[in-house]
N, CA, C and O atoms as a DFTB+ gen file, in Angstrom:
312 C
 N C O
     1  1       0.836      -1.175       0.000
     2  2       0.000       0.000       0.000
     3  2       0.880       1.237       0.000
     4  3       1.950       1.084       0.589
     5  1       0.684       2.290      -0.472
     6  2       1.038       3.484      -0.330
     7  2       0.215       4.789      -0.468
     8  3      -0.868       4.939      -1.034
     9  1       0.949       5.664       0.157
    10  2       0.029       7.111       1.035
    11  2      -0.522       7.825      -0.061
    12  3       0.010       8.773      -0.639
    13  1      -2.048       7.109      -0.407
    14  2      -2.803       8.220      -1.123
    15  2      -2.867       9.761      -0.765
    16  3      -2.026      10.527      -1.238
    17  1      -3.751      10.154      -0.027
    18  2      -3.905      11.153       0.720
    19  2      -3.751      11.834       2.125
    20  3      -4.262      11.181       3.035
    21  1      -3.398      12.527       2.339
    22  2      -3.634      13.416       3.892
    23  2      -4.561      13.829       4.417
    24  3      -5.287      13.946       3.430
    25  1      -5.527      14.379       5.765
    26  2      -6.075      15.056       5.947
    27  2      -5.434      15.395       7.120
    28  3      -4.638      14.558       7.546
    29  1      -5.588      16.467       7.780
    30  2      -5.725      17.138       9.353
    31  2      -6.642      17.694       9.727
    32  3      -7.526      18.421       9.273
    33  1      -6.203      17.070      11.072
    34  2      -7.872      17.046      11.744
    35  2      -6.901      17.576      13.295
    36  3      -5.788      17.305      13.746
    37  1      -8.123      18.500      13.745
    38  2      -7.867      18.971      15.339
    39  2      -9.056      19.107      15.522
    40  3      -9.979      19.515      14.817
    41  1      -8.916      18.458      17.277
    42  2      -9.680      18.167      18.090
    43  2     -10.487      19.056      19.629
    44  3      -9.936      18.981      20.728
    45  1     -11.363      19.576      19.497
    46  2     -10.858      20.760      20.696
    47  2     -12.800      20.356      21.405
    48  3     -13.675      19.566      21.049
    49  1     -12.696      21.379      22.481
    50  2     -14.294      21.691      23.220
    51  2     -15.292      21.399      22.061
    52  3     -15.932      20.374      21.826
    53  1     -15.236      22.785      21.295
    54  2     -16.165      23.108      19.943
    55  2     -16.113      22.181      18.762
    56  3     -16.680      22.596      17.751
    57  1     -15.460      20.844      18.693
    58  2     -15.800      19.783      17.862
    59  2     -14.514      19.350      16.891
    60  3     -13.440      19.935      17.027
    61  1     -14.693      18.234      15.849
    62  2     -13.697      17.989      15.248
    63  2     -13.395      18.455      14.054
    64  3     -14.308      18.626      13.246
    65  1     -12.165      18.727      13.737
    66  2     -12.188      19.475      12.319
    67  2     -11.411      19.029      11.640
    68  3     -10.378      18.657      12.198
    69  1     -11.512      18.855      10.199
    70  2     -10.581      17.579       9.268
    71  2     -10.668      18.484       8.261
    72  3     -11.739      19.019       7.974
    73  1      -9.749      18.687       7.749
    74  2      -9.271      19.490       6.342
    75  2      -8.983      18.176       5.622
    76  3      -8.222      17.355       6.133
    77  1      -9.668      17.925       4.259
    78  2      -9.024      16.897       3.520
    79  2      -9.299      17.952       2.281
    80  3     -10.036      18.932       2.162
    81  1      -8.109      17.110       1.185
    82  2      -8.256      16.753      -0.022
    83  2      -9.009      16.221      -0.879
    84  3      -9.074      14.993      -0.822
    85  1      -9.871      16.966      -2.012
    86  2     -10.976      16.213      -2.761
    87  2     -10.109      15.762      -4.023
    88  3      -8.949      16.118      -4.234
    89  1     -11.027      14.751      -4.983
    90  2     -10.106      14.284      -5.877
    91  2     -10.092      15.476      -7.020
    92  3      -9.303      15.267      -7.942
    93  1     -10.762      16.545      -7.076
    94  2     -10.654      17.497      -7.827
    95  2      -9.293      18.109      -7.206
    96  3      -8.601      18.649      -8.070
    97  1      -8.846      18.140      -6.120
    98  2      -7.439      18.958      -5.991
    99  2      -7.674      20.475      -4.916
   100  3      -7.012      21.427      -4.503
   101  1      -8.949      19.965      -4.839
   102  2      -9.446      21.210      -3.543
   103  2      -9.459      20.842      -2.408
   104  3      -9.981      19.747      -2.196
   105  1      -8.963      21.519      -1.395
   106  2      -9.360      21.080       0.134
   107  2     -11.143      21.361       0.840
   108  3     -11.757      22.395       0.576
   109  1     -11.723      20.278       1.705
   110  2     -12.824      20.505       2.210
   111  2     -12.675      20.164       3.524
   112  3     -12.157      19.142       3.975
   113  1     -13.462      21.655       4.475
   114  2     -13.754      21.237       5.920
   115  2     -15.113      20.542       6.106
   116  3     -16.226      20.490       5.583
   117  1     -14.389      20.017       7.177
   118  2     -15.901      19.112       8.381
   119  2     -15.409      19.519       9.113
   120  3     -14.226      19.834       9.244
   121  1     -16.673      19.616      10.042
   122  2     -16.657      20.096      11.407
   123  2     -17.898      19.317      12.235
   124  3     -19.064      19.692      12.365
   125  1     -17.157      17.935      12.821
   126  2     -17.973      16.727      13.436
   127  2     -18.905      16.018      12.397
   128  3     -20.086      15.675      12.453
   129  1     -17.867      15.915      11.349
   130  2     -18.518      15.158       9.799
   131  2     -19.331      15.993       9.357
   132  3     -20.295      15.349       8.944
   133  1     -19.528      17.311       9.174
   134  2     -20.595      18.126       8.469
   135  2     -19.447      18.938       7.525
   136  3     -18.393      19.443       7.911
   137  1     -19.953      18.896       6.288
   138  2     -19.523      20.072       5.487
   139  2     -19.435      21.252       5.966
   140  3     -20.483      21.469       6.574
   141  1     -18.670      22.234       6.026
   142  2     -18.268      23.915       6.772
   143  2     -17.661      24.913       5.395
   144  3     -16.467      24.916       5.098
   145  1     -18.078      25.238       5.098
   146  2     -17.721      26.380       4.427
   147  2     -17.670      26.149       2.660
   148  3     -18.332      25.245       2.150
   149  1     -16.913      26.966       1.925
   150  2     -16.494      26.532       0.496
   151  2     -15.041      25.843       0.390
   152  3     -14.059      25.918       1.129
   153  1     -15.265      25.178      -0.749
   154  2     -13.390      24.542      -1.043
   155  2     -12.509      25.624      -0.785
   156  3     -12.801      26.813      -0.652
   157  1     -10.910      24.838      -0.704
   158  2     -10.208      26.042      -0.822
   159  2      -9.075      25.178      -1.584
   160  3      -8.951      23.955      -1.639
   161  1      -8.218      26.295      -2.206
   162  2      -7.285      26.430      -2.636
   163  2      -5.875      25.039      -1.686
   164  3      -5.647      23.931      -2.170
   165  1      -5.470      25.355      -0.896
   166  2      -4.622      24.272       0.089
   167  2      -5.065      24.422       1.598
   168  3      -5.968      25.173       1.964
   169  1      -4.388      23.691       2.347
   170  2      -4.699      23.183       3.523
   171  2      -4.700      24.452       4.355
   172  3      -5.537      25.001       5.072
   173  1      -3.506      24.702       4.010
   174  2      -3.236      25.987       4.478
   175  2      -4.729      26.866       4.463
   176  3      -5.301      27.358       5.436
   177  1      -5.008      26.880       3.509
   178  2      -5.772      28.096       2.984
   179  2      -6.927      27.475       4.368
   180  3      -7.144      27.972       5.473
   181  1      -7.420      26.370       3.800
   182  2      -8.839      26.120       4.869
   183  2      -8.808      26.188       6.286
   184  3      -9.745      26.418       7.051
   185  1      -7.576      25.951       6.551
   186  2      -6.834      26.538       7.730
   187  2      -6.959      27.935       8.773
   188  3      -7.201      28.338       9.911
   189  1      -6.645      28.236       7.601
   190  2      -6.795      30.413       8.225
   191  2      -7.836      30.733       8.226
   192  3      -8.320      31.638       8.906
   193  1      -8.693      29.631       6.996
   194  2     -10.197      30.260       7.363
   195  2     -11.282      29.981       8.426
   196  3     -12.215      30.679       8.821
   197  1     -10.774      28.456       8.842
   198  2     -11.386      28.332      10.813
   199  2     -10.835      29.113      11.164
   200  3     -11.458      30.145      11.410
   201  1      -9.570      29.095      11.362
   202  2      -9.044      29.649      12.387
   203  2      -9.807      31.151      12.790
   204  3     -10.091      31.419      13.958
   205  1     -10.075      32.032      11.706
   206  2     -10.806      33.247      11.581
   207  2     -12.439      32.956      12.055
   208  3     -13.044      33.940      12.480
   209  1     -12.966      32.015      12.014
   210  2     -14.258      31.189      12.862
   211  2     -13.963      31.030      13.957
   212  3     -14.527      31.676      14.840
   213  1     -12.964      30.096      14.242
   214  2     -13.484      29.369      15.381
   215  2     -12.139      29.460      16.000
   216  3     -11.197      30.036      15.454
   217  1     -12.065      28.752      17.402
   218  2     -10.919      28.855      18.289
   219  2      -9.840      27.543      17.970
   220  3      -9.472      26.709      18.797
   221  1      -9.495      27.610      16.680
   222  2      -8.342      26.836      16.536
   223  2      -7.198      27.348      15.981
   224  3      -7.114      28.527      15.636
   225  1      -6.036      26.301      15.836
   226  2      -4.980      26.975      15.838
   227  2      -4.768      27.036      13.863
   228  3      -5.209      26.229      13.044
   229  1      -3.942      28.301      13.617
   230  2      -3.864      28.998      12.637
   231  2      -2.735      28.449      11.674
   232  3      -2.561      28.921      10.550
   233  1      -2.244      27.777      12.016
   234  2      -1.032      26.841      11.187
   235  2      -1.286      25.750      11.125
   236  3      -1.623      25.285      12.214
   237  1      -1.288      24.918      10.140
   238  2      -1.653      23.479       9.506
   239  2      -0.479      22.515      10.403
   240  3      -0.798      21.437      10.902
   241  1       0.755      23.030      10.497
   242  2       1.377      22.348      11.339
   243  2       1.268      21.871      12.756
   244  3       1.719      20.858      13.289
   245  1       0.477      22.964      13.276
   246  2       0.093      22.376      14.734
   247  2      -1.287      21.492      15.010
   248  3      -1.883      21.263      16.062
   249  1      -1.606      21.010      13.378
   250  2      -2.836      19.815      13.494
   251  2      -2.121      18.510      12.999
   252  3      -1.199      18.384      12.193
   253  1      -2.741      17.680      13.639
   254  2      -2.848      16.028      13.320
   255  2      -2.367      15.884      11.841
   256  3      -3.106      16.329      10.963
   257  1      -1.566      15.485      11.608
   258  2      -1.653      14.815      10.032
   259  2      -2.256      13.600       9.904
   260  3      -1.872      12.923      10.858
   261  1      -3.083      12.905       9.144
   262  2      -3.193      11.571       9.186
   263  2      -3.187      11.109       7.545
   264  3      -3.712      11.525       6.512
   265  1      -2.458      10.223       7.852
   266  2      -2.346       9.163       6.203
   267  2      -3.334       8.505       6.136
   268  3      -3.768       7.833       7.071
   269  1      -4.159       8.651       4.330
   270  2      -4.841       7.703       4.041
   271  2      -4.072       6.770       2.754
   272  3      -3.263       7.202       1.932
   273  1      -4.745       5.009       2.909
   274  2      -3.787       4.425       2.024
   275  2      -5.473       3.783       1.188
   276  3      -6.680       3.921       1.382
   277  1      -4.569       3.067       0.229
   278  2      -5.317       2.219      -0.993
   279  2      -4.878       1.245      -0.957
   280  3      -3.649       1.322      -0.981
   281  1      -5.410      -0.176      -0.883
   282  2      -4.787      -0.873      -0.872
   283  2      -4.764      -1.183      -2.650
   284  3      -5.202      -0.222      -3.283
   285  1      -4.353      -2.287      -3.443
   286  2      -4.000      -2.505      -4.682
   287  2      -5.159      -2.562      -5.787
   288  3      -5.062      -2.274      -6.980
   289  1      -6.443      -3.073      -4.975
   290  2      -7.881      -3.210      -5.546
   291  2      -8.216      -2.153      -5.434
   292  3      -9.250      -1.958      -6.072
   293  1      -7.617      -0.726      -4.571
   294  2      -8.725       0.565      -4.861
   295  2      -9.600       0.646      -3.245
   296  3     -10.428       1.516      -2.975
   297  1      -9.279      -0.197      -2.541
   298  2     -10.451       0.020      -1.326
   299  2      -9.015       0.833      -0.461
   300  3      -7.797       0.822      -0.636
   301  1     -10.120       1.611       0.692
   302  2      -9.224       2.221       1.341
   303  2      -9.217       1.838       2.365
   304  3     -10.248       1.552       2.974
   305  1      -7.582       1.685       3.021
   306  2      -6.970       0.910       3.940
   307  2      -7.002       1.604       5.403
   308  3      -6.645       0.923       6.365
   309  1      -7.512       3.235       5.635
   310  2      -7.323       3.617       6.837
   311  2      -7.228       5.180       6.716
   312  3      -7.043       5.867       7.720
């Protein structure tokens, strides 16, 4: 298997938030599995724009990274 995609996700009081990658090449927030806002440009970008919402932190680096994989048939591994 190898590392299809990324998302980051931080965890706080006010709920969970996962910046992923769509297969169009845009990033999308959830916020406790709900759609939040419009695509953006990079991680970054969807980033600054909670952060300007809500009480999280403003750099992509100080969230969770998590790897998603494929396994060889196309199903996803995690």
């Amino acid at each position: 298997m190898e590392l299809d995609t990324v998302s980051y996700v931080f965890q706080c009081p006010s709920g969970t938030f996962t910046v992923k990658q769509r297969i169009s090449g845009r990033w999308r927030v959830r916020i406790d599995h709900m759609p939040w806002g419009e695509s953006f440009d990079g991680a970054q970008d969807a980033v600054s724009a909670l952060a300007a919402a809500f009480d999280v932190p403003a750099s992509v680096q100080a969230w969770t990274e998590v790897g998603h994989f494929h396994t060889a048939d196309g199903r996803w591994a995690g």
